[in-house]
DRENKOL-192218 format. One line per 5 residues: number of its first residue (from 1); their letters; for each residue x, y, z of C-alpha. Coordinates in steps of 0.02 Angstrom, whole numbers. Layout:
# residues N
NUM = a = X Y Z  ... $
# end
This chain:
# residues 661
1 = xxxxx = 0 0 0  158 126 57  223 76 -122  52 117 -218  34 282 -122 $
6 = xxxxx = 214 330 -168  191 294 -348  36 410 -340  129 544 -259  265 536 -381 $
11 = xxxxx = 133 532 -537  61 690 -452  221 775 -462  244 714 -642  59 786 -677 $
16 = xxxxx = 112 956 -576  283 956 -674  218 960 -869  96 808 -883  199 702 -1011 $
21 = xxxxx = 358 689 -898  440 829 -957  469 991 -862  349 1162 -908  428 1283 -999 $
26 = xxxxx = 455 1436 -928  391 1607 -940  560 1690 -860  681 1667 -994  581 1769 -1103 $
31 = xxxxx = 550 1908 -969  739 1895 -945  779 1923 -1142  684 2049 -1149  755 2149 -1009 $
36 = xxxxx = 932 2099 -1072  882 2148 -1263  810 2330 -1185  979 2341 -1075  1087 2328 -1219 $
41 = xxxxx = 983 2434 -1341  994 2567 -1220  1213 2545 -1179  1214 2551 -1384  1128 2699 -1419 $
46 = xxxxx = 1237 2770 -1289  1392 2703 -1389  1337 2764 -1553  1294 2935 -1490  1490 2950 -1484 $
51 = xxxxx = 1579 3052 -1639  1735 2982 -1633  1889 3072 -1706  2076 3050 -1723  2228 3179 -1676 $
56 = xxxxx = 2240 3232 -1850  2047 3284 -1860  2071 3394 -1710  2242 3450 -1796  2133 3528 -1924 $
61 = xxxxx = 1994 3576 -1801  2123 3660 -1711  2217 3751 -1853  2047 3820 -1917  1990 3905 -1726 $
66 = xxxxx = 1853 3790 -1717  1905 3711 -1557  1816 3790 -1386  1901 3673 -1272  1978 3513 -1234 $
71 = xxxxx = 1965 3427 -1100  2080 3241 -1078  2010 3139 -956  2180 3025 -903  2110 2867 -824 $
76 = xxxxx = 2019 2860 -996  2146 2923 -1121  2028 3009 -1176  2010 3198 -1272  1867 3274 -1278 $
81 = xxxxx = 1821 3411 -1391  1705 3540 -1397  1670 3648 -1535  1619 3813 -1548  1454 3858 -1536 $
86 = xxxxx = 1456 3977 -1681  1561 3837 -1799  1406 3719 -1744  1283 3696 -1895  1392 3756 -2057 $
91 = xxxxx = 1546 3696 -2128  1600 3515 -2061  1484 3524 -1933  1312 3546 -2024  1277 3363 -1933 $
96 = xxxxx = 1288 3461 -1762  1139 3573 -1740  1180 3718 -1601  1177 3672 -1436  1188 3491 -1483 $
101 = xxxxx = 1256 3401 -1337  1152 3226 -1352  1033 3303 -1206  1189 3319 -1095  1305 3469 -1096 $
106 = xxxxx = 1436 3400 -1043  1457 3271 -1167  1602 3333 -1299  1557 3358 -1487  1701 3240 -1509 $
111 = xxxxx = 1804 3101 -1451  1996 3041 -1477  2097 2927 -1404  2273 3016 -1343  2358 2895 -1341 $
116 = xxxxx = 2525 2884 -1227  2526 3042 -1105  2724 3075 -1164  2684 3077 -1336  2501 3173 -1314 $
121 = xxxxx = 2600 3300 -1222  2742 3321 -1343  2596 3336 -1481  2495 3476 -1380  2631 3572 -1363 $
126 = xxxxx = 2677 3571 -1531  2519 3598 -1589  2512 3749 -1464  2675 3836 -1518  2604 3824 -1703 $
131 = xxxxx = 2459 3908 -1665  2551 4032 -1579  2668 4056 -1733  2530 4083 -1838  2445 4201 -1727 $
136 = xxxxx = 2294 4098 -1678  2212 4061 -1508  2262 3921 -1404  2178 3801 -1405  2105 3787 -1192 $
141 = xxxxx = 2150 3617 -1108  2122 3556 -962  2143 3386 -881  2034 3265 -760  2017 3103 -689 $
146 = xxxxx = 1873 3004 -729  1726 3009 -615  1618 2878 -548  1453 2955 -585  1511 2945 -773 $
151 = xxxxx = 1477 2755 -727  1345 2745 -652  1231 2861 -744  1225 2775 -940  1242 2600 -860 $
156 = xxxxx = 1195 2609 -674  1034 2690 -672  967 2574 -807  1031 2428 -717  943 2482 -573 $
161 = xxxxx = 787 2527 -674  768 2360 -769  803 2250 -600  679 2357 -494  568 2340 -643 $
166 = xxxxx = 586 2142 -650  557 2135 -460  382 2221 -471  325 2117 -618  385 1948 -513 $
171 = xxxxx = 280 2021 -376  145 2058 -463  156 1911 -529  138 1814 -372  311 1764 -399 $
176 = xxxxx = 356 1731 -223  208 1589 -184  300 1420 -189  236 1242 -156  240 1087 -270 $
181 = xxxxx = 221 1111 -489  215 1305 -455  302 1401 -570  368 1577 -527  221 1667 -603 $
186 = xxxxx = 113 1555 -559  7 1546 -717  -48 1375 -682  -89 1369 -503  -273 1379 -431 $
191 = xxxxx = -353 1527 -429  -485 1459 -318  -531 1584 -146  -493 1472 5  -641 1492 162 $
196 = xxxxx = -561 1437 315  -548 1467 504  -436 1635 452  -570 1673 338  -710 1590 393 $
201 = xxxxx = -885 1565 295  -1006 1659 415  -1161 1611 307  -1273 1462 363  -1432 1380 321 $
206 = xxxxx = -1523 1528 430  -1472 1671 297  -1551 1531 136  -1754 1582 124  -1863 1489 5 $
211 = xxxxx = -1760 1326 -29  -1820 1198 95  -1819 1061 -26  -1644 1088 -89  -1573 1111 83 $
216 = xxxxx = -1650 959 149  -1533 859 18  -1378 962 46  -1433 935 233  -1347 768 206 $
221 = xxxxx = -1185 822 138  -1160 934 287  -1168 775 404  -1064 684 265  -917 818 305 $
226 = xxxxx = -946 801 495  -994 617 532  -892 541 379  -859 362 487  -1063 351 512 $
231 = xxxxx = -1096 324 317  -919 237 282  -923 94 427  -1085 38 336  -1001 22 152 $
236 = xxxxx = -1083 177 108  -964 284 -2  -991 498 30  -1049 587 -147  -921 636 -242 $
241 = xxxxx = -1006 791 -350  -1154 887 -330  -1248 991 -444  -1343 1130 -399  -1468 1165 -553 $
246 = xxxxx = -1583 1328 -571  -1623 1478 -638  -1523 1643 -611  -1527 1753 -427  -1637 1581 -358 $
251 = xxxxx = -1476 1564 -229  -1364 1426 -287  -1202 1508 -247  -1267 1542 -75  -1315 1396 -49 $
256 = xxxxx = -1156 1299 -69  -1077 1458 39  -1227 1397 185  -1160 1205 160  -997 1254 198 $
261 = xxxxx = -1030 1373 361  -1135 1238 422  -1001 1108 404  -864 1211 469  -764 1143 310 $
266 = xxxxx = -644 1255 206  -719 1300 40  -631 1320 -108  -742 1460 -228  -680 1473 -397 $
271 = xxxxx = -796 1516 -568  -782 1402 -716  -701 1545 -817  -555 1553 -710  -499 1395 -786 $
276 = xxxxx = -496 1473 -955  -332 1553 -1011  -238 1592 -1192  -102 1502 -1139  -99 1295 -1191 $
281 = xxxxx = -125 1188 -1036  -144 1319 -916  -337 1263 -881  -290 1092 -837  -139 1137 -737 $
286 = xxxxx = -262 1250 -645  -380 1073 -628  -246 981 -545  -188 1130 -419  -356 1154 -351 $
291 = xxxxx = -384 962 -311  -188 959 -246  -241 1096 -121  -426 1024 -88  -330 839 -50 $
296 = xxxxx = -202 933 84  -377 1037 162  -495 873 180  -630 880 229  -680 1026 112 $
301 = xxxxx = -796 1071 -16  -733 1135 -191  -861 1253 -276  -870 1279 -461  -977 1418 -505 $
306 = xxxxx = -1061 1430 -681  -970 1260 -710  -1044 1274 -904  -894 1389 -964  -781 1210 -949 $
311 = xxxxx = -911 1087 -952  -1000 1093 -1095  -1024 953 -1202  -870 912 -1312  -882 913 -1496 $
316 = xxxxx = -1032 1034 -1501  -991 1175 -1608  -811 1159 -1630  -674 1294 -1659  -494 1271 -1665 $
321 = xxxxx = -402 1331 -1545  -480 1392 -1383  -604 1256 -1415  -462 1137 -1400  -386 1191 -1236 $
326 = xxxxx = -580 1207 -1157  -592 1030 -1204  -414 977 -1103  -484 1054 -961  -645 941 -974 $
331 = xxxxx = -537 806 -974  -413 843 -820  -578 884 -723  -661 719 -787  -486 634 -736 $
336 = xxxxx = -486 705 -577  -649 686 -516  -618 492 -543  -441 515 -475  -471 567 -274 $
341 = xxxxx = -538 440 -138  -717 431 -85  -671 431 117  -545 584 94  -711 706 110 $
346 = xxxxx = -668 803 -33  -859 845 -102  -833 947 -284  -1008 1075 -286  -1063 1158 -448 $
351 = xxxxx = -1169 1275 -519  -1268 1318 -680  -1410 1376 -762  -1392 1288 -923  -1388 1090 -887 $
356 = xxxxx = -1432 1060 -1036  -1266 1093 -1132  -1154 981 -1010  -1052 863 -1060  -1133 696 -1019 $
361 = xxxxx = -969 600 -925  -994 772 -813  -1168 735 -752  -1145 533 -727  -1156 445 -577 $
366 = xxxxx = -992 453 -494  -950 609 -536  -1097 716 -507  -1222 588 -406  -1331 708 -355 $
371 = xxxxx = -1406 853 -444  -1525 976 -354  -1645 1070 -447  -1669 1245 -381  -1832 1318 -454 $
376 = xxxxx = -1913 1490 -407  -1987 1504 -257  -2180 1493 -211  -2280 1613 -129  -2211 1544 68 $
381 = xxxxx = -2025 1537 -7  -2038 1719 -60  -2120 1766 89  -1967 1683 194  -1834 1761 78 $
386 = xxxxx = -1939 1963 124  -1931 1900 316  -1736 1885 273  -1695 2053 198  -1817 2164 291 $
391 = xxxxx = -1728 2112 454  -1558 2243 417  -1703 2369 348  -1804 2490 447  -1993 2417 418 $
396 = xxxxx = -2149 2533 424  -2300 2437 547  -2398 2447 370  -2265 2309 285  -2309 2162 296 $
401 = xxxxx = -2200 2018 200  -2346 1926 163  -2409 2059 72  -2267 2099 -35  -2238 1897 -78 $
406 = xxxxx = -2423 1914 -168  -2371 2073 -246  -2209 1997 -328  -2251 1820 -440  -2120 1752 -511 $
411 = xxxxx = -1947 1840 -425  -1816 1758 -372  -1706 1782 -214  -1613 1910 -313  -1747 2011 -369 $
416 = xxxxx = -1834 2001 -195  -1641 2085 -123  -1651 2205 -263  -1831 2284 -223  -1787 2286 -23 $
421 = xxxxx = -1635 2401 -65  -1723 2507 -177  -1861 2542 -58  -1744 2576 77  -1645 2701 -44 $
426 = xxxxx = -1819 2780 -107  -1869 2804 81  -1691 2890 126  -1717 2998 -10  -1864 3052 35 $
431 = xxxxx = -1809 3091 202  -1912 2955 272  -1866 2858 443  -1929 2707 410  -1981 2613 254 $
436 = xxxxx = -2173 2595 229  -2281 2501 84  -2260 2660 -31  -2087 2635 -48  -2104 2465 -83 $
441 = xxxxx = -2247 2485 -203  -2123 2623 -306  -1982 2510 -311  -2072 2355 -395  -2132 2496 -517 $
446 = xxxxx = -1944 2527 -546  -1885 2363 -558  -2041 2297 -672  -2059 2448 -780  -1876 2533 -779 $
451 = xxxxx = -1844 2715 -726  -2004 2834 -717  -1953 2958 -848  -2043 3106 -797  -1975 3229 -892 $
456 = xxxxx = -2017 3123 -1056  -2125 3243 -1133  -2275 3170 -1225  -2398 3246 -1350  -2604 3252 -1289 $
461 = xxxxx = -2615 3144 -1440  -2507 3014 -1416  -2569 3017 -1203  -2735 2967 -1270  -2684 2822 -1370 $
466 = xxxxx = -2572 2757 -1230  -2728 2777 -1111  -2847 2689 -1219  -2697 2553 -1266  -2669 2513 -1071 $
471 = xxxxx = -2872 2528 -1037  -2891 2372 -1163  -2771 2279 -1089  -2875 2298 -934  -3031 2284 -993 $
476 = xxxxx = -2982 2125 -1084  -2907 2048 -918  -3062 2097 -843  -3191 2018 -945  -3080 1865 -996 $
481 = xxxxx = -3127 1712 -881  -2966 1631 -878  -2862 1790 -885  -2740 1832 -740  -2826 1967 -622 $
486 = xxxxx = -2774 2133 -652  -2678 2222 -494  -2625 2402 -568  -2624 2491 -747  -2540 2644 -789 $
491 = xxxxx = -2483 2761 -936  -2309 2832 -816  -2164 2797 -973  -2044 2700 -868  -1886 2637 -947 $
496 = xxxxx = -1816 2661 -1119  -1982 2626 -1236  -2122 2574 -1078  -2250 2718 -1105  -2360 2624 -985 $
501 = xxxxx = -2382 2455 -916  -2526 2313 -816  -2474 2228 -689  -2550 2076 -660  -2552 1925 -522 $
506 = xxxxx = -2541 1754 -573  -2600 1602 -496  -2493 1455 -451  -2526 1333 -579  -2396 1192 -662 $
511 = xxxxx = -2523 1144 -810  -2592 1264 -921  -2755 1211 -997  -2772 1293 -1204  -2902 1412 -1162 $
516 = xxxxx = -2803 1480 -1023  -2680 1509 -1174  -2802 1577 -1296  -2862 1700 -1163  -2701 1758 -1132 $
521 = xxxxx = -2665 1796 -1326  -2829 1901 -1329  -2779 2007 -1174  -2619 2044 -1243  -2681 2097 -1411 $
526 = xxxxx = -2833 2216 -1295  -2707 2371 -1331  -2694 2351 -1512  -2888 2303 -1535  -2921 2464 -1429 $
531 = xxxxx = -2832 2588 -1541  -2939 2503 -1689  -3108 2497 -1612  -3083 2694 -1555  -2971 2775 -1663 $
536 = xxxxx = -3008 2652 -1823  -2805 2669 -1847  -2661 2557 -1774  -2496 2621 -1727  -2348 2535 -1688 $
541 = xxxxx = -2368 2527 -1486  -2393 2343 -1499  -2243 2279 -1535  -2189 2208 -1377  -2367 2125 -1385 $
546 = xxxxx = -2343 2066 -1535  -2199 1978 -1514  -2254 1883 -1362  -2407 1806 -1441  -2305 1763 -1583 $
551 = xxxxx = -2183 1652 -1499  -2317 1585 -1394  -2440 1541 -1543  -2257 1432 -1618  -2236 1374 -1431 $
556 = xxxxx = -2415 1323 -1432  -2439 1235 -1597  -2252 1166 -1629  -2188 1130 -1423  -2357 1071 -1344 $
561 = xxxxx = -2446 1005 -1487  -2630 1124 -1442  -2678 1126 -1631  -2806 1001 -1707  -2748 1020 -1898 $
566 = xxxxx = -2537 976 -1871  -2587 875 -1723  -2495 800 -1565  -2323 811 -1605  -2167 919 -1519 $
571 = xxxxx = -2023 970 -1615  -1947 1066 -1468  -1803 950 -1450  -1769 938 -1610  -1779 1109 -1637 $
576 = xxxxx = -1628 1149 -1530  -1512 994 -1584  -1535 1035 -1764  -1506 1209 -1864  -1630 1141 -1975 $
581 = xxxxx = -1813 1135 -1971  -1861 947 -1919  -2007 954 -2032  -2077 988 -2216  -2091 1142 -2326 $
586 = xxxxx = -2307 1055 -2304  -2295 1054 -2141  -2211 1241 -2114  -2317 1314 -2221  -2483 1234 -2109 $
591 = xxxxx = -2388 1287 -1958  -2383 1483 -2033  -2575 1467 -2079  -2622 1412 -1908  -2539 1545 -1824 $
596 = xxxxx = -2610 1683 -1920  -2785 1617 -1902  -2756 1577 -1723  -2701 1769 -1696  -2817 1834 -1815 $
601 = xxxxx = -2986 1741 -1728  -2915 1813 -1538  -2891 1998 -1615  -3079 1993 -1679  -3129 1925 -1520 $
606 = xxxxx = -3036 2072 -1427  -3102 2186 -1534  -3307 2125 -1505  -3271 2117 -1314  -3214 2290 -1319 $
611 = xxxxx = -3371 2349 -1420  -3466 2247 -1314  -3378 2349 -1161  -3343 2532 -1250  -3423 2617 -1095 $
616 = xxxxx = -3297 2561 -965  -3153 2562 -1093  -3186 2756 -1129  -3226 2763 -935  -3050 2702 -889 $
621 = xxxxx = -2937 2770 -1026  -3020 2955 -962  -2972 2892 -782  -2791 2869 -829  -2791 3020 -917 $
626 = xxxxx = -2826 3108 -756  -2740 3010 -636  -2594 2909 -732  -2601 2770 -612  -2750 2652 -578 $
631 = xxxxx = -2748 2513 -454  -2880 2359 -423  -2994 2468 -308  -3008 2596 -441  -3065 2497 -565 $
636 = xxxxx = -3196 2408 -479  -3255 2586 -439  -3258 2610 -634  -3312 2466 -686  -3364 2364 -554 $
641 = xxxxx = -3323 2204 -494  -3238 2058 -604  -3381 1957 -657  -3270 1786 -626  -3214 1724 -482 $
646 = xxxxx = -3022 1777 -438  -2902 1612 -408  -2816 1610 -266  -2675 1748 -251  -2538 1630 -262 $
651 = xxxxx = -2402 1582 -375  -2306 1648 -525  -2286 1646 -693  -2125 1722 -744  -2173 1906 -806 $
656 = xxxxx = -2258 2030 -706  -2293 2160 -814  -2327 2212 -999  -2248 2359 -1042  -2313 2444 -1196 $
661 = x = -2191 2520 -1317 $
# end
């Protein structure tokens, strides 16, 4: 066994070291040629910006009085000469613009080597005593020993530079981190966010509202991490994966955040596009990092958020290249998953939205056993998740969180967060101390409609065909047995193309019967059938409308088979697998038909109900034209009360509202 667990080990350290054997190639040799390649650009300009020059040039310089000074520098054997600054631009200096010194003035025109000091001193003087003979200036010269800043500033300070330089990248870099396969940038190491007792998970099955289901089975993972010996002593093996399924904001994340507080486990957070790099293998050297450190940790929980960005299925839609590499990382996460022991308590937790697309090795048995569907919460869950969030907010006696759970079908834990902290803002900005029902009641407005744009300015004209649009909508809902009951209508633009909007509650229903359907289509096409019965024109308001009943007419004739002439069949599956349709040029063409005559029969049937009803329609739209905003008491003062029965306030569908555009 000591001989099997050594030969592991030393395949881990293979794995950690390149994969294949053979050591990773690394990323500092090219950091260090380029710093060397910059270095010696830099020494060479410095070089070349040298004019160098023999004693017989500077004879000649000399003889002619172009010749300022000249100063030898001894240690160097150096002469440097500098020219006049009237010589400087004409004659055999046109090269040398005035006041040319290379951005240093003291750095000669020219350069010469001297030479032995005997023989440069015999020369200067001769040179001297000419000049003298021929009644010309002598030439100045002085001499001086090198100095050590004449070292240090062309090759020092860029030294310095270019290693101060290399020490911040390495830094920033993470170079310093060590342990096992790192390299010194650490490109391929886990960039997962370790939860421990230094940083502690503080969030428990107390802060999750609305998923009592799912937390019952993650209930059992938590007494996995805690009791391991209690499920292993009876041949039971501990779950390897589990997959937290669901819609957006429902609380997945926090979930697996509440399984690890309640465990007292360290938790490894990391999202599925941290994997992804441009660099070949990095993803899978990432793979093996994170279960290196989650093996050293156990117990623990790994969490893989949005686990789709790795996980989809392989060979779907492929693209050289980053395809490739997505597909390796698949593969070391598939490997891996099969590669740790069942009794180390390592539990891998993962989220997505899109279960659909994963690959299907990712979501068998033994890998991810258990997957927990996390749908939107009911009327109690929502209820719960207001109880939650209106505990850190100042609550009016009027709020009630029963209340706002009926007002808001169909939100998620997310949305529910988002509407609590823009009450409590609206309230603070109005200078309020505490946040009542109003508040609340403006901040679903803003979160279902948009932005109240009240300095939109609107024409009478185009008021009264938004008024009369909205008012058909209503009275459509109204007189429409199967309808959802109408809550509030208004014609306040909200948004960037809402000019109004009806909110309406749904009932909690899983099966939806063809005339609840139908009923639906002729509510939603109330506005348009309005502007026709009362103006006898159209306009293009309806577009939103439009749109919806057209997808759900397809939905309802080519998804859920609801049409007697193409009959009981689905091509919903099909539909997505295939970028072809899965039927006949026939059968399209029947499909098209029954739409339009579907859509067609509901808009005549809008249209009669609202001639049927014209008195309360023009008795509402002139009510929104006077007060903009009409609730459920206000239009049973208008029109009286709904003839049908009302469900039972209750559960969502997943819009609230119908913005008109």
């Amino acid at each position: 066994m000591d001989n099997n667990r050594k030969n592991n080990d030393n395949s881990d350290e293979r794995r950690s070291d390149g994969g294949d054997g053979l050591p990773k190639f690394n990323f500092t040799w090219i950091y260090m040629l380029v710093g060397i390649f910059l270095l010696a650009y830099y020494v060479y300009s410095n070089l070349s910006q040298r004019r160098e020059t023999t004693w017989a040039d500077f004879e000649i310089m000399a003889k002619n009085g172009d010749v300022d000074k000249l100063v030898v520098v001894t240690s160097k054997s150096e002469g440097n000469v500098y020219i006049k600054k009237d010589k400087l631009g004409q004659g055999n200096y046109t090269e040398i613009k005035p006041n040319d010194l290379n951005g240093d003035p003291n750095r000669p025109h020219f350069v010469f080597n001297i030479g032995p000091s005997q023989v440069f001193s015999d020369n200067i003087k001769e040179l001297q005593d000419l000049l003298v003979k021929d009644k010309k200036s002598k030439v100045a010269v002085s001499y001086e020993e090198s100095n050590w800043i004449d070292y240090v500033l062309p090759y020092g300070l860029p030294l310095l530079f270019f290693a101060g330089l290399w020490i911040f990248i390495l830094r920033r870099m993470g170079g310093g981190a060590g342990g096992p396969g790192a390299q010194i940038f650490n490109i391929g190491k886990s960039k997962a966010t370790l939860f421990d007792n230094n940083t502690k998970v503080n969030i428990t099955f107390a802060d999750v509202a609305g998923l009592d289901e799912a937390k019952e089975e993650v209930m059992e993972v938590v007494d996995f991490l805690k009791n391991p010996k209690k499920y292993t002593a009876l041949g039971g093996k501990i779950p390897k994966g589990v997959l937290l399924v669901g819609p957006p904001g429902t609380g997945k994340t926090l979930l697996a955040k509440a399984v690890a507080g309640e465990a007292g486990a360290p938790f490894f957070s990391i999202s599925g596009s941290d994997f992804v790099e441009m660099f070949v293998g990095v993803g899978a050297s990432r793979v093996r990092d994170l279960f290196r450190q989650a093996r050293e940790k156990a117990p623990c929980i790994i969490f893989i958020d949005e686990i789709d960005a790795i996980g989809r299925a392989r060979g779907r839609g492929a693209v050289q290249g980053g395809n490739d590499e997505r597909e390796n990382t698949l593969n070391q996460l598939l490997v891996e998953m099969d590669g740790f022991p069942t009794d180390k308590g390592v539990i891998l937790m993962a989220a997505t939205n899109r279960p659909d697309i994963l690959d299907q090795a990712l979501l068998r048995p033994g890998r991810f056993d258990r997957q927990i569907g996390i749908d939107r919460p009911d009327l109690k869950g929502r209820e719960q998740i207001f109880e939650v969030h209106m505990k850190t907010i100042k609550i009016a006696e009027n709020v009630r969180a029963a209340t706002l759970a009926e007002m808001t079908p169909g939100f998620v834990g997310a949305d529910i967060a988002n509407v609590c902290n823009e009450s409590a803002l609206i309230a603070a900005r109005h200078g309020k101390t505490a946040v009542d029902l109003d508040d609340f009641n403006y901040a679903l407005d803003k979160v279902i409609g948009g932005l109240e744009k009240k300095n939109k300015i609107i024409s009478p004209e185009e008021k009264q065909i938004i008024a009369y649009h909205e008012a058909g909508h209503a009275i459509c809902g109204w007189f429409l047995e199967h309808a959802h009951p109408l809550v509030k209508v208004t014609i306040v633009p909200r948004g960037l193309a809402a000019l109004g909007y009806a909110q309406y509650l749904p009932k909690e229903q899983y099966i939806t019967r063809k005339e609840k359907l139908l009923d639906d289509i002729c509510m939603t096409l109330g506005g348009r059938a309005a502007e026709s019965v009362v103006f006898n024109k159209i306009s293009t308001g309806a577009q939103s409308d439009l749109d919806h009943i057209t997808k759900l007419s397809y939905d309802m004739i080519l998804n859920y088979g609801l049409n007697e002439k193409v009959g009981n069949v689905s091509f919903y599956s099909m539909m997505n697998e295939s970028y072809t349709r899965p039927f006949s040029e026939q059968t399209s063409w029947l499909v098209d038909q029954e739409v339009k005559n579907m859509i067609e029969m509901e808009y005549d049937r809008a249209k009669n109900l609202l001639r049927e009803h014209r008195h309360q329609l023009d008795a509402l739209a002139a009510a929104l034209l006077e007060k903009e905003v009409l609730h459920r008491s206000d239009l049973e003062a208008i029109i009286g009360r709904r003839p049908f029965e009302d469900p039972t306030p209750g559960e969502s569908a997943p819009a609230v509202g119908e913005p008109a555009s």
